[in-house]
C-alpha positions as CSV (number, residue, x, y, z in Angstrom):
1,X,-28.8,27.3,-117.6
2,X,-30.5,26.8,-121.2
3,X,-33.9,26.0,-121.5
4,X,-33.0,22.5,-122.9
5,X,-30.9,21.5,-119.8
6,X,-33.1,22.7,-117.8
7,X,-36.4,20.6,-119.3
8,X,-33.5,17.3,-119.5
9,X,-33.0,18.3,-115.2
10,X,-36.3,18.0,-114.7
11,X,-37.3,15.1,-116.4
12,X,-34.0,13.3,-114.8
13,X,-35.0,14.4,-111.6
14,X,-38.7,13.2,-112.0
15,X,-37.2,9.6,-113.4
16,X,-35.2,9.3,-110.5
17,X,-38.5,9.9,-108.2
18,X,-40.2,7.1,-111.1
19,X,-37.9,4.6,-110.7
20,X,-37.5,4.6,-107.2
21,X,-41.0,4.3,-106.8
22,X,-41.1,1.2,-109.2
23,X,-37.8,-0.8,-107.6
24,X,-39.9,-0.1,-104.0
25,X,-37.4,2.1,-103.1
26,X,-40.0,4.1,-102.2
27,X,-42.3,1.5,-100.5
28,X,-46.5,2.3,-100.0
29,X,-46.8,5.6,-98.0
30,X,-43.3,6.8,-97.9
31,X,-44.4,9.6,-100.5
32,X,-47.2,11.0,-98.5
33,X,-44.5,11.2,-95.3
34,X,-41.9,12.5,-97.9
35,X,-44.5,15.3,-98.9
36,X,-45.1,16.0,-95.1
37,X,-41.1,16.1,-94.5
38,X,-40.9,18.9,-97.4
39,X,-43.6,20.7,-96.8
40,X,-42.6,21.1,-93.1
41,X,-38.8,22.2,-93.6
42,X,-37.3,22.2,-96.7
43,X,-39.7,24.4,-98.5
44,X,-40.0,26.5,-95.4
45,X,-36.3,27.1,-95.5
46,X,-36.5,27.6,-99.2
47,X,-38.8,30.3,-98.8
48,X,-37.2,31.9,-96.1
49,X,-33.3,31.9,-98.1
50,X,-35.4,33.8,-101.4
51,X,-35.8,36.4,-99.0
52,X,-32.2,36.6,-98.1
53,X,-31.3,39.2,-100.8
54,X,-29.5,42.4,-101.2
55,X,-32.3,44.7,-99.6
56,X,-34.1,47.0,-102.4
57,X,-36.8,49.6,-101.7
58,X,-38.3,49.6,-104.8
59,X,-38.6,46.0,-104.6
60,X,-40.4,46.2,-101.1
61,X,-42.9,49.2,-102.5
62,X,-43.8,46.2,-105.6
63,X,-44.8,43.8,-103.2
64,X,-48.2,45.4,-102.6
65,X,-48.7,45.2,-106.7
66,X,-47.1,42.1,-106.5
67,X,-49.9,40.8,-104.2
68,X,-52.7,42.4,-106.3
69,X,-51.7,40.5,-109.1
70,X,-51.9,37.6,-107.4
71,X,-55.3,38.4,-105.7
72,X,-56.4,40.1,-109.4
73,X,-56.1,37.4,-111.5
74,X,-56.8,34.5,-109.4
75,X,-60.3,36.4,-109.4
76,X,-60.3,36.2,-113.2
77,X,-59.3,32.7,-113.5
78,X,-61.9,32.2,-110.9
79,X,-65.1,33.7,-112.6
80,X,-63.7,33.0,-116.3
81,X,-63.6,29.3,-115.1
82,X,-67.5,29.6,-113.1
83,X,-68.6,30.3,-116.3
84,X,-66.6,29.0,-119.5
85,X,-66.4,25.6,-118.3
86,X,-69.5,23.7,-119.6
87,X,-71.4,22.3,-116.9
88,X,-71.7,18.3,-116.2
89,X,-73.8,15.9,-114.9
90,X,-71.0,14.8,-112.4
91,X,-71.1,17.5,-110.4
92,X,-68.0,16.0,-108.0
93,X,-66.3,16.0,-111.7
94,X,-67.1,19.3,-113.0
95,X,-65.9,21.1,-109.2
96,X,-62.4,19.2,-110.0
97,X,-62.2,20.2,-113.3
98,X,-62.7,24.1,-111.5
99,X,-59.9,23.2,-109.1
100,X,-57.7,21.6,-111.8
101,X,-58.1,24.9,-113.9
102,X,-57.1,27.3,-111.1
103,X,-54.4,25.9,-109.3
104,X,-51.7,23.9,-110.5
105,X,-48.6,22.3,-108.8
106,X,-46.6,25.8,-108.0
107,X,-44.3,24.3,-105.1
108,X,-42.6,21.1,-106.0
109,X,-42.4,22.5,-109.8
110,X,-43.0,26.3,-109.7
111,X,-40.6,26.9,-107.6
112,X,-37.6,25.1,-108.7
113,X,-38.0,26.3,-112.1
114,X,-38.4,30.0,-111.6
115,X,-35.2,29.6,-109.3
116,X,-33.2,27.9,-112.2
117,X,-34.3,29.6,-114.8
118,X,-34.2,33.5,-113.1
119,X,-32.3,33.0,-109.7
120,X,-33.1,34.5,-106.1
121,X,-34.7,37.9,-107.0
122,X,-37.6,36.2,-109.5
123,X,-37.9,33.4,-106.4
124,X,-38.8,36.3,-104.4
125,X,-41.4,37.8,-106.5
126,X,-43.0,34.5,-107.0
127,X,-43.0,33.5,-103.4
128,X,-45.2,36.8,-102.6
129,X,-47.3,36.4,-105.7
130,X,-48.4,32.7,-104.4
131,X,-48.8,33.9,-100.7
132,X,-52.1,34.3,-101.8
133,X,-52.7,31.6,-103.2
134,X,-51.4,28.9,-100.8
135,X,-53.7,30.8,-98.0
136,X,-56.6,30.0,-100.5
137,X,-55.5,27.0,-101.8
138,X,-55.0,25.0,-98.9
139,X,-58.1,27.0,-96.8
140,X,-60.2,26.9,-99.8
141,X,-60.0,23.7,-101.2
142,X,-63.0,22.3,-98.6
143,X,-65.2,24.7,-100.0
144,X,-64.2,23.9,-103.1
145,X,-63.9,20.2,-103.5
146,X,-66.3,19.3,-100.5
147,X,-69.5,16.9,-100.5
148,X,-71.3,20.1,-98.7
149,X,-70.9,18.4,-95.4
150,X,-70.7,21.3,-92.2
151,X,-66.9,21.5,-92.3
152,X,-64.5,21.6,-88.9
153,X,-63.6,25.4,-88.7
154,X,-60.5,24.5,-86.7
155,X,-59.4,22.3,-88.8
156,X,-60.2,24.8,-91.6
157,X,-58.6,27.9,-89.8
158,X,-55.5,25.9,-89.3
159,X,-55.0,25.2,-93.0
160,X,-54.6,28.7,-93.8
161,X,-51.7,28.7,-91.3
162,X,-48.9,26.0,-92.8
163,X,-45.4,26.4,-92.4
164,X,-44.8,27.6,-96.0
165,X,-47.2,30.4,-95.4
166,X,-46.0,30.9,-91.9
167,X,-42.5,30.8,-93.8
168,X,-43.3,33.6,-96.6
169,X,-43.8,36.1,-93.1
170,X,-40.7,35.5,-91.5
171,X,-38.3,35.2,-94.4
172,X,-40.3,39.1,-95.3
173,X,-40.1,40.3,-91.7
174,X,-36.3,39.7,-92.0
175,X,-35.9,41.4,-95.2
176,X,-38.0,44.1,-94.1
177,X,-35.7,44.5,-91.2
178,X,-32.5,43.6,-92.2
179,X,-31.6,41.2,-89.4
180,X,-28.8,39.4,-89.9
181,X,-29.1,35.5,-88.5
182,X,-25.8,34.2,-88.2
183,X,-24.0,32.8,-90.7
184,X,-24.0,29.0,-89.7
185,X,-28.2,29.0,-89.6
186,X,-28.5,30.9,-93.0
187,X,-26.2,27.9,-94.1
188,X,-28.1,25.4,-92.8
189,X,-31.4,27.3,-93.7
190,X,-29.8,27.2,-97.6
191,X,-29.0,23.8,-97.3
192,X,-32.5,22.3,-96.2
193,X,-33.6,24.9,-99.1
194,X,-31.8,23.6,-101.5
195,X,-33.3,20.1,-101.0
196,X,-36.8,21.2,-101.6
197,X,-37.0,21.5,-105.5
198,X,-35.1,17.9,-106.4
199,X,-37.5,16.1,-103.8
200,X,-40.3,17.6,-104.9
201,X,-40.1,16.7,-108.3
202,X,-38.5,13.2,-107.1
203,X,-42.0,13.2,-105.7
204,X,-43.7,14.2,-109.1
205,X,-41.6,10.9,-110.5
206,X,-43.2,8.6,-108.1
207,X,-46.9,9.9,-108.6
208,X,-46.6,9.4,-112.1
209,X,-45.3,5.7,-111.2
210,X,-47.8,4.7,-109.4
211,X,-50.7,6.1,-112.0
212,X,-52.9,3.2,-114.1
213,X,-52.9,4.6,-117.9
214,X,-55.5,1.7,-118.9
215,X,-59.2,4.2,-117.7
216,X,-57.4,7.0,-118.8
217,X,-59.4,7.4,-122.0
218,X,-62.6,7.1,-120.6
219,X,-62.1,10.7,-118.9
220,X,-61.5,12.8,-122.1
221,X,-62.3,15.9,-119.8
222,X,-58.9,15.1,-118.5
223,X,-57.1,16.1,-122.1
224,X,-58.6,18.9,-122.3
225,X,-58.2,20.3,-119.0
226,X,-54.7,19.8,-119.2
227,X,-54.4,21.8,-122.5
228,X,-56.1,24.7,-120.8
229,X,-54.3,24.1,-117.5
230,X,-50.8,24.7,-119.7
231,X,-51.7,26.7,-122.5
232,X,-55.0,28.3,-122.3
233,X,-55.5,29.6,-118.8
234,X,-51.3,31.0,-118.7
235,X,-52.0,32.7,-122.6
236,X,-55.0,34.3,-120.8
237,X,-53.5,35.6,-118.0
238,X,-50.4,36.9,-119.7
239,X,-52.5,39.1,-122.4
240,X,-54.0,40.9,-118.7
241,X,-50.0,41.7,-117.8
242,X,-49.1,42.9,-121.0
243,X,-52.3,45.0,-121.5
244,X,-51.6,46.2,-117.9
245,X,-48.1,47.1,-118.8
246,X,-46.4,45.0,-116.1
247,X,-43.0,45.0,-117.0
248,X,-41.1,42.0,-118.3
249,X,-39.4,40.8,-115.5
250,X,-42.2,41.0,-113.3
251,X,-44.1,38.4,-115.5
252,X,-41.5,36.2,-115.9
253,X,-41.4,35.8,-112.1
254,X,-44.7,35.1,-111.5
255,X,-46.3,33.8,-115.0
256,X,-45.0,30.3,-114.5
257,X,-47.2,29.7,-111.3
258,X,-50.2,29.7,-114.1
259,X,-48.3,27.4,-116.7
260,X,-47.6,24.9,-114.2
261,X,-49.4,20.7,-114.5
262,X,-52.3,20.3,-111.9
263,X,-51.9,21.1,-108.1
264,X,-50.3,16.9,-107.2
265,X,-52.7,17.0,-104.3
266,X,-55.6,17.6,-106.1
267,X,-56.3,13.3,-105.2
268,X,-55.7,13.9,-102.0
269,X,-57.7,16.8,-101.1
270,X,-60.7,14.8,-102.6
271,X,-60.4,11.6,-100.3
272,X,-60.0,13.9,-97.8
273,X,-62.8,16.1,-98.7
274,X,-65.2,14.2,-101.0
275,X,-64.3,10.5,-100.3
276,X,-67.1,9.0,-102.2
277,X,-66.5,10.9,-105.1
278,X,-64.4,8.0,-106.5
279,X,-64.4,8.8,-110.0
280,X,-63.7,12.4,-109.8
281,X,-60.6,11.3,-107.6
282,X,-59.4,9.1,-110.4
283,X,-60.0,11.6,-113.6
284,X,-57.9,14.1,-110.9
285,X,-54.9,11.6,-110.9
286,X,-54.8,11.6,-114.6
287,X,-55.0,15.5,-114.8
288,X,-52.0,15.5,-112.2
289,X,-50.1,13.1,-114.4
290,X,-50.6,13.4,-117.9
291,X,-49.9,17.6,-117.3
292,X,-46.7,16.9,-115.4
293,X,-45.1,14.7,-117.8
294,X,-46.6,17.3,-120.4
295,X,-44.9,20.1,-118.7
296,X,-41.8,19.0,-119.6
297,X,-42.1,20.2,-123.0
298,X,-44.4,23.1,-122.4
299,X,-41.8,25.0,-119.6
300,X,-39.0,25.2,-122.7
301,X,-41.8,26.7,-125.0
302,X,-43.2,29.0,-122.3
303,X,-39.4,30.1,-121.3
304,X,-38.8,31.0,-125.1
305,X,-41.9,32.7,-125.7
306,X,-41.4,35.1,-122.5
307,X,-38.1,36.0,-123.8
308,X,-39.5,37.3,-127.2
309,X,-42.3,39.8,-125.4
């Protein structure tokens, strides 16, 4: 697949979730249970089939550097971020502009385009490079976005445990292993996979459908986070590879979880979080829009500029 047909698939793919959303196809609430249905099997299932490769021992000896990558320059991001990013009165603001910088929408669009663009084998690097991520991501992001309230540890514990997560440990267990499931549940495991990426950009279409463009310039924050979200922060991180030598396909699989928009549940982590931090919550709706429909064009420029390194 090109680079242009793939940026003309996703933008179809994301008007079909925009449409929908306007014609009340998709009535109030039926994307948040549509985020719950993926996030609970097909992305599970999608996981679990980019495991389902021809076995390779060098690629199983590369997932412990695969891991420190991941771990390695999420800690970079992290402290570059602490400290580059001016501090501001809103403090609720200036944590999501942190979040915004370091974790961006890596499912419902990181994965579908690292599958299109470099098939099963890049899927598989990039699912192990973001294990570490989603257990920090979805753990962290009370820490992180929180109004400093004494948080439920349960409830925290059991965030670090969701089925994609749970899903990146089976799907390597039976790689590791070699057992063969039989063929009728690999299909249907490959089949519930294969819905994940169109309904989760579907789901980017009705976010963006639902967003009111008339405050948005009131947040100018918001423009230039999403510059460094798609440009700055993934230029940054790339220079480490290349100066660490990490060889070309390696980046390719796993450089695209940086030059993704903003995580899409960036709002909803702050209701659930922070719910009086209103204004934060809106300035994070316009970071989660304005760099998906952004992305669009950035993926094709991204794609080119990893093939010429």
């Amino acid at each position: 697949m090109t680079v242009l047909e793939l940026a003309i698939k996703l933008m179809l793919f994301i008007v079909v979730g925009y449409v929908a959303r306007k014609l009340k196809i998709m009535a109030d609430g039926f994307d948040k249970m549509l985020t719950k249905f993926v996030m609970a099997i097909p992305l599970p299932c999608m996981i679990i089939n980019s495991f389902n490769i021809e076995f390779d021992i060098e690629k199983l000896i590369s997932t412990p550097v695969i891991l420190l990558m991941s771990v390695g320059s999420l800690v970079f991001v992290f402290v570059a971020v602490r400290f580059l990013t001016p501090k501001m009165k809103n403090r609720d603001m200036w944590r999501t502009v942190r979040f915004s910088l370091m974790f961006t929408n890596f499912t419902f669009m990181g994965l579908p385009i690292v599958s299109e663009l470099y098939g099963p084998e890049a899927v598989f690097n990039y699912v192990i490079f973001t294990l570490p991520v989603r257990i920090i991501f979805y753990g962290g992001a009370p820490l992180m976005l929180g109004n400093g309230e004494k948080l439920n540890v349960k409830e925290t514990l059991k965030k670090f445990i969701c089925e994609p997560v749970v899903a990146v440990f089976i799907g390597f267990f039976l790689y590791a292993t070699q057992i063969q499931l039989p063929q009728v549940i690999t299909g249907v495991i490959e089949g519930l996979g294969n819905m994940a990426s169109p309904l989760g950009l579907i789901l980017c279409g009705s976010i963006i459908a639902d967003a009111n463009w008339k405050g948005i310039t009131k947040y100018p924050s918001v423009f230039l986070v999403v510059i460094a979200r798609l440009f700055v922060v993934p230029g940054a991180v790339l220079g480490i590879f290349l100066l660490l030598g990490i060889d070309k396909q390696t980046i390719q699989s796993v450089i695209f979880y940086y030059a993704m928009p903003v995580a899409s549940f960036l709002p909803s982590f702050l209701l659930r979080y922070n719910p009086e931090a209103v204004e934060a919550r809106v300035a994070g709706g316009y970071m989660v829009v304005l760099s998906t429909l952004a992305c669009i064009a950035t993926v094709p420029i991204w794609t080119l500029l990893l093939e010429l390194i």
